[in-house]
CHARMM-style PDB file with segment names, atoms N, HN, CA, C and O in Angstrom:
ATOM      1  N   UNK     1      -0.874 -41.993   0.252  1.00  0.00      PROA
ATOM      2  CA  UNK     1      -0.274 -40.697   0.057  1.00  0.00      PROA
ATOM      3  C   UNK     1      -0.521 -39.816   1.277  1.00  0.00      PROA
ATOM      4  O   UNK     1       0.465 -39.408   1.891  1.00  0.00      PROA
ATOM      5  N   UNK     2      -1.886 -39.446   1.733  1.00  0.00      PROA
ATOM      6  HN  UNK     2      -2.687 -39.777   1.235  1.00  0.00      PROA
ATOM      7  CA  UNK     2      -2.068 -38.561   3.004  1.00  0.00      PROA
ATOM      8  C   UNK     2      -1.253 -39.115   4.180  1.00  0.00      PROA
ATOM      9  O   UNK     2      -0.737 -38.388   5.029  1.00  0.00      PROA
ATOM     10  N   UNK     3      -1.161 -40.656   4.169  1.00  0.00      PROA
ATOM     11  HN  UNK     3      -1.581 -41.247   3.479  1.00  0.00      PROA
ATOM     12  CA  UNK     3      -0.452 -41.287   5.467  1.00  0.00      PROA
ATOM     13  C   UNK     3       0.950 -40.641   5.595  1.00  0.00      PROA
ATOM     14  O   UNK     3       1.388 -40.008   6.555  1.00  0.00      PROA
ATOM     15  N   UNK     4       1.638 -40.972   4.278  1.00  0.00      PROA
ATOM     16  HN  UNK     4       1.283 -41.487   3.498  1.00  0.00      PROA
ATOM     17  CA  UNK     4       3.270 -40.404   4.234  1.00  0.00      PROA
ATOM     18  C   UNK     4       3.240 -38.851   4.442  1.00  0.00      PROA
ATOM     19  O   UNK     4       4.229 -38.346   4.974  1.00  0.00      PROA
ATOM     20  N   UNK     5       2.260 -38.101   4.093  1.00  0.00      PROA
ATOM     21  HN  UNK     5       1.457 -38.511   3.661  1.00  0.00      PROA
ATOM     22  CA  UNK     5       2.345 -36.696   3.788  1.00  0.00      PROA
ATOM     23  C   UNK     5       1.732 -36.771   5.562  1.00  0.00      PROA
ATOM     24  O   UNK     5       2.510 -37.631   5.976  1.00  0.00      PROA
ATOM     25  N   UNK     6       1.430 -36.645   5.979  1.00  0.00      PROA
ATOM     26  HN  UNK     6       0.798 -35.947   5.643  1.00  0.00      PROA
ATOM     27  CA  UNK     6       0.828 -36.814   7.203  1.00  0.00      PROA
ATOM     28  C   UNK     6       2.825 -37.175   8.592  1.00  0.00      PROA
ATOM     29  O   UNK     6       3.580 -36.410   9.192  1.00  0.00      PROA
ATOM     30  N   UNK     7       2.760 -38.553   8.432  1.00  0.00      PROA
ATOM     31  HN  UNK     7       2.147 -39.174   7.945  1.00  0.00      PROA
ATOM     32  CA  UNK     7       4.318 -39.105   8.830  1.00  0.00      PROA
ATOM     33  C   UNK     7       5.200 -38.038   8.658  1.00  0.00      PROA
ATOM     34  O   UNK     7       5.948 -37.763   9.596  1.00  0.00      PROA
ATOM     35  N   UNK     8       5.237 -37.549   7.881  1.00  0.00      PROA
ATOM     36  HN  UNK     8       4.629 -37.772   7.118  1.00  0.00      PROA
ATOM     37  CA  UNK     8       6.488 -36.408   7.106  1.00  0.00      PROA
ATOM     38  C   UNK     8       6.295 -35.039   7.702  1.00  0.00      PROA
ATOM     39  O   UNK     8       7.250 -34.334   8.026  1.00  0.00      PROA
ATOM     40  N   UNK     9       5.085 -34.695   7.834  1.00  0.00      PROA
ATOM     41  HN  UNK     9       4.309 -35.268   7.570  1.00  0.00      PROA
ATOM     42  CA  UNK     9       4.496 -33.160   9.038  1.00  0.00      PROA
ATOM     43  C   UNK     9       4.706 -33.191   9.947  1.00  0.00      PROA
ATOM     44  O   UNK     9       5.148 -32.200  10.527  1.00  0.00      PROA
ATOM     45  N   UNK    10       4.507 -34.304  10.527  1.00  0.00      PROA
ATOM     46  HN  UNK    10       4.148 -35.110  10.056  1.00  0.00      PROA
ATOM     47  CA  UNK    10       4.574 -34.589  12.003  1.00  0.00      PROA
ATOM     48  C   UNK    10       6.248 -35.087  12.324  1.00  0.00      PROA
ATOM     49  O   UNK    10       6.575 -34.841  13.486  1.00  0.00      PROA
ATOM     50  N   UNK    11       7.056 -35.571  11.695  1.00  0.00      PROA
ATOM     51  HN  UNK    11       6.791 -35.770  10.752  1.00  0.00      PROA
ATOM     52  CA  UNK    11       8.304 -36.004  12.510  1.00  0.00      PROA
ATOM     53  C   UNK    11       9.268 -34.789  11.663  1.00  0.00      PROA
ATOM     54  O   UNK    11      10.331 -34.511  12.218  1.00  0.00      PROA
ATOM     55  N   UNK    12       8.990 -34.157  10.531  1.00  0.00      PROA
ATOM     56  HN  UNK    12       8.127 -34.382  10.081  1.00  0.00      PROA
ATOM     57  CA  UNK    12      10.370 -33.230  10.273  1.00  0.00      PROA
ATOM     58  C   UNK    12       9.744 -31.892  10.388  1.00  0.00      PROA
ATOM     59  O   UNK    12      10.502 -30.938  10.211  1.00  0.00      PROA
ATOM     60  N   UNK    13       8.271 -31.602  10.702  1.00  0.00      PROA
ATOM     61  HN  UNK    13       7.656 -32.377  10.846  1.00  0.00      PROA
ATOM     62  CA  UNK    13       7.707 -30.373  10.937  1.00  0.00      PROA
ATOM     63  C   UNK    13       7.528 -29.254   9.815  1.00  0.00      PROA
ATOM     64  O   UNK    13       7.337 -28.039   9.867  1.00  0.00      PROA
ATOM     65  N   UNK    14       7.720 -30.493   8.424  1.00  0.00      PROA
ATOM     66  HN  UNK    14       7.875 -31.480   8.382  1.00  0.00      PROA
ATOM     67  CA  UNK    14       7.721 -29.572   7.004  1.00  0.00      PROA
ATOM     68  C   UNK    14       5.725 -29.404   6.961  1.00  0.00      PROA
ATOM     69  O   UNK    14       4.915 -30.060   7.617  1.00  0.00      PROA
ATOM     70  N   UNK    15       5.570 -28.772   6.380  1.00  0.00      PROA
ATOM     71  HN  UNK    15       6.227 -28.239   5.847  1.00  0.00      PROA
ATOM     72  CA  UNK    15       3.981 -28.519   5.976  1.00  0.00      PROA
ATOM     73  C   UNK    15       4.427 -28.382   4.620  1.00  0.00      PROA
ATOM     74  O   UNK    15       5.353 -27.632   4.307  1.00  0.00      PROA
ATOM     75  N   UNK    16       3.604 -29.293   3.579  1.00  0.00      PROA
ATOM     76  HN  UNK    16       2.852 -29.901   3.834  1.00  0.00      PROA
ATOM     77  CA  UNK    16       2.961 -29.720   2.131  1.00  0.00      PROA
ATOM     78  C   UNK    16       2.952 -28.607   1.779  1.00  0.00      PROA
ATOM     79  O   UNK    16       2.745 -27.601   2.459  1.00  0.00      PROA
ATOM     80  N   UNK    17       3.239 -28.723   0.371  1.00  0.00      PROA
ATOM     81  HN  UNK    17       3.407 -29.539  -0.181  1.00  0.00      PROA
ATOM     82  CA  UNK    17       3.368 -26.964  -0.431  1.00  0.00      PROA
ATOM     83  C   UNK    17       2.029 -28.041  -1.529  1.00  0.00      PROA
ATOM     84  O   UNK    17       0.838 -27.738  -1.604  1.00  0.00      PROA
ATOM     85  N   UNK    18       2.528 -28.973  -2.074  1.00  0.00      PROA
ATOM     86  HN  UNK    18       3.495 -29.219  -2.013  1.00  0.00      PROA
ATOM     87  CA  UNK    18       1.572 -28.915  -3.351  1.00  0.00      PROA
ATOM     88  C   UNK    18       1.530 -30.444  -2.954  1.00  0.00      PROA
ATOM     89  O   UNK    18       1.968 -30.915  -1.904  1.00  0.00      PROA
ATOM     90  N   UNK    19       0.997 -31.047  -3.859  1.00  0.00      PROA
ATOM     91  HN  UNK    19       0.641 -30.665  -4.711  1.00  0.00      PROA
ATOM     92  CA  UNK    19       0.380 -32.812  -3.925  1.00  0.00      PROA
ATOM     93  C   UNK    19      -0.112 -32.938  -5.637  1.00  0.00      PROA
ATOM     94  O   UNK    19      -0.844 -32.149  -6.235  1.00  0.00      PROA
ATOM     95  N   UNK    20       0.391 -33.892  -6.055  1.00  0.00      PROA
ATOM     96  HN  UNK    20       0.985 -34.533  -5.569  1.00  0.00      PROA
ATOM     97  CA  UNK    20      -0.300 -34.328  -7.293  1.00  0.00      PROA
ATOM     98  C   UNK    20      -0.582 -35.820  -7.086  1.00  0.00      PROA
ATOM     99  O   UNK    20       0.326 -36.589  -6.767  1.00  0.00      PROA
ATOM    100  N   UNK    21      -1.883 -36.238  -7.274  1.00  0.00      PROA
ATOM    101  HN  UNK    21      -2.620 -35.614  -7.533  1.00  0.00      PROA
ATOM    102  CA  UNK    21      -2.275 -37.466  -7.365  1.00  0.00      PROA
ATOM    103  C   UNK    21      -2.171 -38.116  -9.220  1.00  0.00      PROA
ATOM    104  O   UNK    21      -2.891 -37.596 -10.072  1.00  0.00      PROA
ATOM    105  N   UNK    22      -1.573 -38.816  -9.440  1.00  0.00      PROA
ATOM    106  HN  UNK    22      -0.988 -39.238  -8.748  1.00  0.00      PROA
ATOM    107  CA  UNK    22      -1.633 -39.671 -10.883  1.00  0.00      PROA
ATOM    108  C   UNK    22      -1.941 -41.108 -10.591  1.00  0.00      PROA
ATOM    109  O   UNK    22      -1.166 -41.892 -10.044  1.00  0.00      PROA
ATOM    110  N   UNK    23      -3.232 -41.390 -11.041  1.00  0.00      PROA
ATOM    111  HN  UNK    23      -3.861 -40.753 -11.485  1.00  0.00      PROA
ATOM    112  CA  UNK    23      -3.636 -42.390 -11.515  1.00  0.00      PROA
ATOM    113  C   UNK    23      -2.777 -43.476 -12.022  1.00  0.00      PROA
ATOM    114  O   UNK    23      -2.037 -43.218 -12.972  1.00  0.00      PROA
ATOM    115  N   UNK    24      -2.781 -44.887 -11.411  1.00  0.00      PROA
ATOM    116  HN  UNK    24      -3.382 -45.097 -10.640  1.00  0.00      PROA
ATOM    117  CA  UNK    24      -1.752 -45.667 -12.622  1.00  0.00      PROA
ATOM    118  C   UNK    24      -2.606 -46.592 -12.892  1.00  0.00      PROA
ATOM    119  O   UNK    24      -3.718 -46.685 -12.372  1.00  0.00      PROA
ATOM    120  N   UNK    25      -1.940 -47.648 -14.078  1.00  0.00      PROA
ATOM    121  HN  UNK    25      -1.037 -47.572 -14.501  1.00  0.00      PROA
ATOM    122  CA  UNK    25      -2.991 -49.276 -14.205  1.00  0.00      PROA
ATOM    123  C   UNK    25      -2.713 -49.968 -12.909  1.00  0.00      PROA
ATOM    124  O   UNK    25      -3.583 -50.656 -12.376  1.00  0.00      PROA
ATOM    125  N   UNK    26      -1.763 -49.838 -12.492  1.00  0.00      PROA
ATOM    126  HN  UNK    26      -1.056 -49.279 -12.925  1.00  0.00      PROA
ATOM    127  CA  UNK    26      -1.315 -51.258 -11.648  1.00  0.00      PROA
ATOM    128  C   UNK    26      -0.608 -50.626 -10.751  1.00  0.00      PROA
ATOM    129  O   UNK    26      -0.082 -49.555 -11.053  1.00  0.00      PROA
ATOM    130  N   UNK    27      -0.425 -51.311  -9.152  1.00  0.00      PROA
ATOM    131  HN  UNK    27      -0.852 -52.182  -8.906  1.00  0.00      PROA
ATOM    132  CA  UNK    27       0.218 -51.015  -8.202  1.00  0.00      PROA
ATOM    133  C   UNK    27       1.831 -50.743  -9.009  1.00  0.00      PROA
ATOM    134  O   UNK    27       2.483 -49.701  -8.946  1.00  0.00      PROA
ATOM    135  N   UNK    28       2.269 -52.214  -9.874  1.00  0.00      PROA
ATOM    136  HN  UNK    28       1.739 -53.061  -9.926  1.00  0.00      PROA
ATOM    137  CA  UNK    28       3.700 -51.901 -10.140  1.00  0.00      PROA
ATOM    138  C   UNK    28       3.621 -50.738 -10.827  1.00  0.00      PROA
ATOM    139  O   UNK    28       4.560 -50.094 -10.359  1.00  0.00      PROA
ATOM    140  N   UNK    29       3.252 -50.267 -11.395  1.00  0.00      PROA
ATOM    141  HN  UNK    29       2.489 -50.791 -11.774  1.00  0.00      PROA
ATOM    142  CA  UNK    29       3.178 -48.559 -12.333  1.00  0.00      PROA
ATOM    143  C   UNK    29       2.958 -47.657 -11.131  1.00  0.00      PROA
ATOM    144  O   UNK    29       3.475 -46.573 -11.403  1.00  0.00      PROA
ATOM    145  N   UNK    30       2.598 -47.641 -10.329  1.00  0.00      PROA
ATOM    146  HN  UNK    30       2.178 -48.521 -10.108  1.00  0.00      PROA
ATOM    147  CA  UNK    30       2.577 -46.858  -9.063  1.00  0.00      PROA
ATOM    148  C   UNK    30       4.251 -46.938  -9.073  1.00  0.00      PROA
ATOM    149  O   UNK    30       4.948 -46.123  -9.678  1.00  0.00      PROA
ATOM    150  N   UNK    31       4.735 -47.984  -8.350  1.00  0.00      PROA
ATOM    151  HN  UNK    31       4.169 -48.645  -7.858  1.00  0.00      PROA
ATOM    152  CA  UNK    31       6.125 -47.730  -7.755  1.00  0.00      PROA
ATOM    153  C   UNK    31       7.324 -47.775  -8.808  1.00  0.00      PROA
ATOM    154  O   UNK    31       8.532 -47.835  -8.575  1.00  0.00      PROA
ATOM    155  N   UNK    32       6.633 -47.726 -10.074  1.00  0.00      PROA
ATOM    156  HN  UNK    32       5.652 -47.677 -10.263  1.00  0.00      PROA
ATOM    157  CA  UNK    32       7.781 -47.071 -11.081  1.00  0.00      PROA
ATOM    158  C   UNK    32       7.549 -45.903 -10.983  1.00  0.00      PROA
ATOM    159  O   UNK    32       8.481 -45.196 -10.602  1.00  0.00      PROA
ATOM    160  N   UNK    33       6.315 -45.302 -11.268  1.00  0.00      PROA
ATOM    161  HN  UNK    33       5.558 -45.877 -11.579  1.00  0.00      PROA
ATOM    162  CA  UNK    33       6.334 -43.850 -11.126  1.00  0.00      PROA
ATOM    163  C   UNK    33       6.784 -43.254 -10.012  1.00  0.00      PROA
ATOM    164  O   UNK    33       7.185 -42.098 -10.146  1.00  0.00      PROA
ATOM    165  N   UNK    34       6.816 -43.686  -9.069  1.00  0.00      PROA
ATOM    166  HN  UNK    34       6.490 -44.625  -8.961  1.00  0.00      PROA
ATOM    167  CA  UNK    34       7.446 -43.201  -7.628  1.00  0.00      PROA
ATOM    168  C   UNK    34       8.851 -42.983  -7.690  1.00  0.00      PROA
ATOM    169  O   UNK    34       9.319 -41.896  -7.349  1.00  0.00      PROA
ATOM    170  N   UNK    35       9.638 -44.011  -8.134  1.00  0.00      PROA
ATOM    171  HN  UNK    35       9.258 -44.894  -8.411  1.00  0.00      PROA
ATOM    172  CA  UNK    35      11.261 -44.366  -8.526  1.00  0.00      PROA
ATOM    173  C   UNK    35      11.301 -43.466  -9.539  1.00  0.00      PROA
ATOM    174  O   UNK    35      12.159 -42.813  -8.946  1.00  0.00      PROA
ATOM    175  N   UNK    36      11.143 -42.858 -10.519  1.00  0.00      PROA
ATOM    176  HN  UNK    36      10.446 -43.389 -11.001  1.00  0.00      PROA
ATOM    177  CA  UNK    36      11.011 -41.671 -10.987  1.00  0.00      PROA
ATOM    178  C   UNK    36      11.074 -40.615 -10.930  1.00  0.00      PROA
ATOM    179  O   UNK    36      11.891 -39.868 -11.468  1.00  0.00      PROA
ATOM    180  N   UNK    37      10.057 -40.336 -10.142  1.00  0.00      PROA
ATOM    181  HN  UNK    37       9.393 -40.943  -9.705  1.00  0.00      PROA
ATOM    182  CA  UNK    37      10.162 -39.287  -9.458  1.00  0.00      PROA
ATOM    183  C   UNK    37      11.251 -38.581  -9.001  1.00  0.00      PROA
ATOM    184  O   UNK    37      11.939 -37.589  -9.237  1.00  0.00      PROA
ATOM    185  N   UNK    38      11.051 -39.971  -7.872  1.00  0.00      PROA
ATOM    186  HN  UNK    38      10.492 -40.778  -7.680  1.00  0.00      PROA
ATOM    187  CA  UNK    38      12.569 -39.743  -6.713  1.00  0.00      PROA
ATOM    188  C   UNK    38      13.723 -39.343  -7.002  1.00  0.00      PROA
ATOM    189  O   UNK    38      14.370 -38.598  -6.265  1.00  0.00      PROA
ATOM    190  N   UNK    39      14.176 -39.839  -8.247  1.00  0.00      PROA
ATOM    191  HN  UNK    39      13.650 -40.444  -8.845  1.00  0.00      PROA
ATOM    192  CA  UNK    39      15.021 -40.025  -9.313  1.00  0.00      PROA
ATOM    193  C   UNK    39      15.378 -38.578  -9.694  1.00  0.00      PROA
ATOM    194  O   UNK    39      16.514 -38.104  -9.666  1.00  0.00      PROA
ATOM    195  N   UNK    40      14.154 -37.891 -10.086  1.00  0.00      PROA
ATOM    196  HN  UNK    40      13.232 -38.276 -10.109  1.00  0.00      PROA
ATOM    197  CA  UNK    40      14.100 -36.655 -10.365  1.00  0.00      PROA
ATOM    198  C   UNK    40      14.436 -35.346 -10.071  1.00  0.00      PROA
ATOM    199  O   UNK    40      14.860 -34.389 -10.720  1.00  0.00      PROA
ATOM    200  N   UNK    41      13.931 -35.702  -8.154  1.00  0.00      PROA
ATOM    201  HN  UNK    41      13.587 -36.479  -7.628  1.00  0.00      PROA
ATOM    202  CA  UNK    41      14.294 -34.858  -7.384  1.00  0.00      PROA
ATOM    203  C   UNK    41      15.451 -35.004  -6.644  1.00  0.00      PROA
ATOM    204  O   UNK    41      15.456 -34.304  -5.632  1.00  0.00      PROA
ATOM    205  N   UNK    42      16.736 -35.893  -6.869  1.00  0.00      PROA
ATOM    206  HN  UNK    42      16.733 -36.462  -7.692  1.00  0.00      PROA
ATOM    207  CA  UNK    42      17.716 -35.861  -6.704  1.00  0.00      PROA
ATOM    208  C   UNK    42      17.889 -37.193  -5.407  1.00  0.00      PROA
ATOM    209  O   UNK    42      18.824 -37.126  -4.609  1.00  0.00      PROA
ATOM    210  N   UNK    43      16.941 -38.268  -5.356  1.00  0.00      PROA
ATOM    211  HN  UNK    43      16.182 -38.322  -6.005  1.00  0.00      PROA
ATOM    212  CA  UNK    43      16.818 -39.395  -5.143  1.00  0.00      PROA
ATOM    213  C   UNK    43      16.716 -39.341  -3.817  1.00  0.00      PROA
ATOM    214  O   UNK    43      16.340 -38.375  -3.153  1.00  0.00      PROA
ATOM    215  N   UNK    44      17.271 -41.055  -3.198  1.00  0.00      PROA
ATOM    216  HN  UNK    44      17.577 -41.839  -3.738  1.00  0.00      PROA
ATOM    217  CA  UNK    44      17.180 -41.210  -1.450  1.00  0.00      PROA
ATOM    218  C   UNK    44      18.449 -40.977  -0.950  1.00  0.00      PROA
ATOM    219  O   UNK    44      19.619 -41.150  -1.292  1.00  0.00      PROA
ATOM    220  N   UNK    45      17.800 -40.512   0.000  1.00  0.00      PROA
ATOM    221  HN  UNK    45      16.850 -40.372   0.278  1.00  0.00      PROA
ATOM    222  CA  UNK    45      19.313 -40.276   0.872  1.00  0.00      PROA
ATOM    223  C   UNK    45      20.695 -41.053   1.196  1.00  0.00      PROA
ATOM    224  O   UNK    45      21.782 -40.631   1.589  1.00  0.00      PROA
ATOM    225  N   UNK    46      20.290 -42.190   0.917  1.00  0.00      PROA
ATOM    226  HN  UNK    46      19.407 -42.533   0.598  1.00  0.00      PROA
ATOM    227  CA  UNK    46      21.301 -43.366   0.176  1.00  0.00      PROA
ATOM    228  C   UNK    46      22.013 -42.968  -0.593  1.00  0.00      PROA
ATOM    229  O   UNK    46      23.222 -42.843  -0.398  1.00  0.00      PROA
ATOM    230  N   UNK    47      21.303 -42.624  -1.842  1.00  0.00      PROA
ATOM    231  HN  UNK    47      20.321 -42.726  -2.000  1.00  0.00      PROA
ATOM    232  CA  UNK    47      21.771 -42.428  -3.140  1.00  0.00      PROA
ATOM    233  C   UNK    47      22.562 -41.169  -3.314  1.00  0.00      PROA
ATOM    234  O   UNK    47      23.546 -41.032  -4.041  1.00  0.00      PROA
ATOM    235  N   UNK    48      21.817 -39.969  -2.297  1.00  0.00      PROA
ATOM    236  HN  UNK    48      21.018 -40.080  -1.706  1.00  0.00      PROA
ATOM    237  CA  UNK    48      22.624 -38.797  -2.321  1.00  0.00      PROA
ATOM    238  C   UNK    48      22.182 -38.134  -1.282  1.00  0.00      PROA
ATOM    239  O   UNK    48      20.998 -37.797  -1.288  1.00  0.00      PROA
ATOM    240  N   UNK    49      23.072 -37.775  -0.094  1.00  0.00      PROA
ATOM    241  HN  UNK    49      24.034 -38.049  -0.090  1.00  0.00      PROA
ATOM    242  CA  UNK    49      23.141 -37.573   1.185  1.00  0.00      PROA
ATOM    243  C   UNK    49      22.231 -36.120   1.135  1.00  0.00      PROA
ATOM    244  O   UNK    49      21.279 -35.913   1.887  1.00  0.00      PROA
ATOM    245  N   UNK    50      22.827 -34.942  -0.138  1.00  0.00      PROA
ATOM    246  HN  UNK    50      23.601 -35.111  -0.749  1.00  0.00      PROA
ATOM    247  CA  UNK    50      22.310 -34.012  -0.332  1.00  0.00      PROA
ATOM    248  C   UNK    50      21.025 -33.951  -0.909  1.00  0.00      PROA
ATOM    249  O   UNK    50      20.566 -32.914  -1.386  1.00  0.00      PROA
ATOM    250  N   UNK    51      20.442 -35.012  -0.880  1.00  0.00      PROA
ATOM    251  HN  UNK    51      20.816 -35.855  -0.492  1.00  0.00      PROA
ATOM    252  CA  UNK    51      18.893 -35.237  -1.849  1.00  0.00      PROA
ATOM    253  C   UNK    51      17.799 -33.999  -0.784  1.00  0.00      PROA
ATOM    254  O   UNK    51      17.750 -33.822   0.434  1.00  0.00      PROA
ATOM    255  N   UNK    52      17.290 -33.557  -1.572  1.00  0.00      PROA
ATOM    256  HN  UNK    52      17.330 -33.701  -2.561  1.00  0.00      PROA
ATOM    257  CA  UNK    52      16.235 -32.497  -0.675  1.00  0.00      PROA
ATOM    258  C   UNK    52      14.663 -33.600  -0.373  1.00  0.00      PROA
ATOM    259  O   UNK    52      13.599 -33.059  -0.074  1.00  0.00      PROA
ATOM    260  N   UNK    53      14.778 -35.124  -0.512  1.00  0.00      PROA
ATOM    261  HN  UNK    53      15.642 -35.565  -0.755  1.00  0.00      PROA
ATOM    262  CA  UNK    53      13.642 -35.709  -0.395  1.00  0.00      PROA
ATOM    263  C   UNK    53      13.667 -36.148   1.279  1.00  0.00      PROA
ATOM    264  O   UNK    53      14.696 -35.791   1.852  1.00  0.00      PROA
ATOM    265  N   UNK    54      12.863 -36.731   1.954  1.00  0.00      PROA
ATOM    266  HN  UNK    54      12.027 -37.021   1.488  1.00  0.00      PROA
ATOM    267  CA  UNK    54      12.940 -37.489   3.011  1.00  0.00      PROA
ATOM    268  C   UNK    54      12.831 -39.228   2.672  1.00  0.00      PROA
ATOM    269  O   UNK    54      12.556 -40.115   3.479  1.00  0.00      PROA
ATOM    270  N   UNK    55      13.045 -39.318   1.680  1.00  0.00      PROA
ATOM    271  HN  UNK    55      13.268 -38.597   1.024  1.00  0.00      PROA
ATOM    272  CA  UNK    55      13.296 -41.174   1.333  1.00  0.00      PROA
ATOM    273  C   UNK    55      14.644 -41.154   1.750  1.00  0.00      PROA
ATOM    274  O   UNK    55      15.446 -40.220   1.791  1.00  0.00      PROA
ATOM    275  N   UNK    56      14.728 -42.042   1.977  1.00  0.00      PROA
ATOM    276  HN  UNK    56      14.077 -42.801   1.944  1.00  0.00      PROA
ATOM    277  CA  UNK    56      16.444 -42.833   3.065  1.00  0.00      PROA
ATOM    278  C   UNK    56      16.212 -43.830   1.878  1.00  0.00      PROA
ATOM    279  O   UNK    56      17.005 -43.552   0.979  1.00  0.00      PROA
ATOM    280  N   UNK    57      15.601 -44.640   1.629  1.00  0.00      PROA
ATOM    281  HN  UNK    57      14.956 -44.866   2.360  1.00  0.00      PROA
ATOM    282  CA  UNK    57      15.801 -45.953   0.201  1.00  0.00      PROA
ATOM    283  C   UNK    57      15.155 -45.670  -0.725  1.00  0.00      PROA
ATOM    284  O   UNK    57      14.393 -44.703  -0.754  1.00  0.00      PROA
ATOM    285  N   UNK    58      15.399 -46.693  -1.917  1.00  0.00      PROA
ATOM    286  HN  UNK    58      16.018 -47.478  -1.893  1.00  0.00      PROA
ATOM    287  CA  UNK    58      14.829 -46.269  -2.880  1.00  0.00      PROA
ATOM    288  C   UNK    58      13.415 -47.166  -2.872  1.00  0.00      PROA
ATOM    289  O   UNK    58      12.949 -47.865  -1.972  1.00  0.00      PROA
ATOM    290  N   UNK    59      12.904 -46.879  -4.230  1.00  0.00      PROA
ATOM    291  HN  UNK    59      13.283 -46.312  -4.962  1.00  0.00      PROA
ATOM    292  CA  UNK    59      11.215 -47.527  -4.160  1.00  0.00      PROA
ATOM    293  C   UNK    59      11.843 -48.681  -4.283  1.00  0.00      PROA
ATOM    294  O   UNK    59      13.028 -48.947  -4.480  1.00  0.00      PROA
ATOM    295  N   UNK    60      10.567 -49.568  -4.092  1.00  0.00      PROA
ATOM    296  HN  UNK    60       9.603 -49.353  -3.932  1.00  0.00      PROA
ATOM    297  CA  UNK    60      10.409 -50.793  -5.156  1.00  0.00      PROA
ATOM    298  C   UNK    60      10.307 -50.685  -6.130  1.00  0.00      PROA
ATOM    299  O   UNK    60      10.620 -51.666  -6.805  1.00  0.00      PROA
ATOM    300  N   UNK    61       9.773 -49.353  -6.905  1.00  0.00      PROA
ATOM    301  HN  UNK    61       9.518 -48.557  -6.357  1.00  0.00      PROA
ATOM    302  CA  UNK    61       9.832 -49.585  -8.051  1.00  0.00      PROA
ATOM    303  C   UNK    61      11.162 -49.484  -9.155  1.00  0.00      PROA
ATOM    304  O   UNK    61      11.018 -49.354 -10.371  1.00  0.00      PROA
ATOM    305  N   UNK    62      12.301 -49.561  -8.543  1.00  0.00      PROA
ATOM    306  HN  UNK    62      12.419 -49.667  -7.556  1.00  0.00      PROA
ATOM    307  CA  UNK    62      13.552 -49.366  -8.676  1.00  0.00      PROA
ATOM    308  C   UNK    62      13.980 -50.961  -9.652  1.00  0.00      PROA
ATOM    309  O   UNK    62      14.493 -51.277 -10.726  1.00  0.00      PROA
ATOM    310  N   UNK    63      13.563 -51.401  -8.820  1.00  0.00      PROA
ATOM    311  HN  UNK    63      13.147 -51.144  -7.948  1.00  0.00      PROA
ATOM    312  CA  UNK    63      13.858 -53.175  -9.067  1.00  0.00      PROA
ATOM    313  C   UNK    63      12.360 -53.525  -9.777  1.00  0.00      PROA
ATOM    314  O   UNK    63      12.687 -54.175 -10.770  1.00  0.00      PROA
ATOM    315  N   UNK    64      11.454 -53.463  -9.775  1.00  0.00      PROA
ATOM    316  HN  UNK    64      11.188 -52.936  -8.968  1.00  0.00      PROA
ATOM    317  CA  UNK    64      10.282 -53.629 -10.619  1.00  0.00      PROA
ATOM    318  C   UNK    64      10.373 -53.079 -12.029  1.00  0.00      PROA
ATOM    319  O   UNK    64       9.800 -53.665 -12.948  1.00  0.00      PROA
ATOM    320  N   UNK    65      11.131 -51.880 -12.248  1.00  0.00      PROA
ATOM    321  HN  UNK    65      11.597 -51.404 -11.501  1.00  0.00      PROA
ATOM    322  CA  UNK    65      11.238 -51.133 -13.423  1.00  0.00      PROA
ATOM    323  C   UNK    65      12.530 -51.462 -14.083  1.00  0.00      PROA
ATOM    324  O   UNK    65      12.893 -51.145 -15.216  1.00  0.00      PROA
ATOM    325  N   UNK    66      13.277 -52.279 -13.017  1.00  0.00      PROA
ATOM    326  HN  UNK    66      12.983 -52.537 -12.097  1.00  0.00      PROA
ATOM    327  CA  UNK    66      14.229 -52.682 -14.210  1.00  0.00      PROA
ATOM    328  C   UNK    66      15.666 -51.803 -13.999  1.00  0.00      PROA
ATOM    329  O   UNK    66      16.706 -52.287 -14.447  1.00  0.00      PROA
ATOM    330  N   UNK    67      15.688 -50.388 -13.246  1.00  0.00      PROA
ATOM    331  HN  UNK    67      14.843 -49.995 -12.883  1.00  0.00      PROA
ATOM    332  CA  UNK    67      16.703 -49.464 -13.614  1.00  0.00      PROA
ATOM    333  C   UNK    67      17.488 -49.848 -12.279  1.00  0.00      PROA
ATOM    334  OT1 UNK    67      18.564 -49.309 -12.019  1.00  0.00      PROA
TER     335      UNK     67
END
């Protein structure tokens, strides 16, 4: 998480407003919850040019979760 949040300061010059860390059982529950998310906030830039995220693809957990 600090690595990407870190990558993301430094090449688009945004500075972090908030961070939530959630606990999962398993790496794959990590990258469902991620695909979720993403999902949430109006996905990857793939998916929607206008997405306010900096993901260009989607997770793995896209294809791990089934959706």
């Amino acid at each position: 998480m600090l690595q990407s949040i870190n990558r993301i300061e430094n090449t688009f010059g945004d500075k972090l407003i908030k961070s939530n860390f959630i606990p999962a059982n398993a790496t794959k529950d990590v990258f469902i919850q991620e695909h979720i998310f993403m999902m949430q906030f109006g996905g990857p830039k793939s998916f929607n040019s206008m997405s306010p995220t900096y993901n260009l693809i989607f997770s793995t957990g896209k294809k791990l979760g089934g959706f």
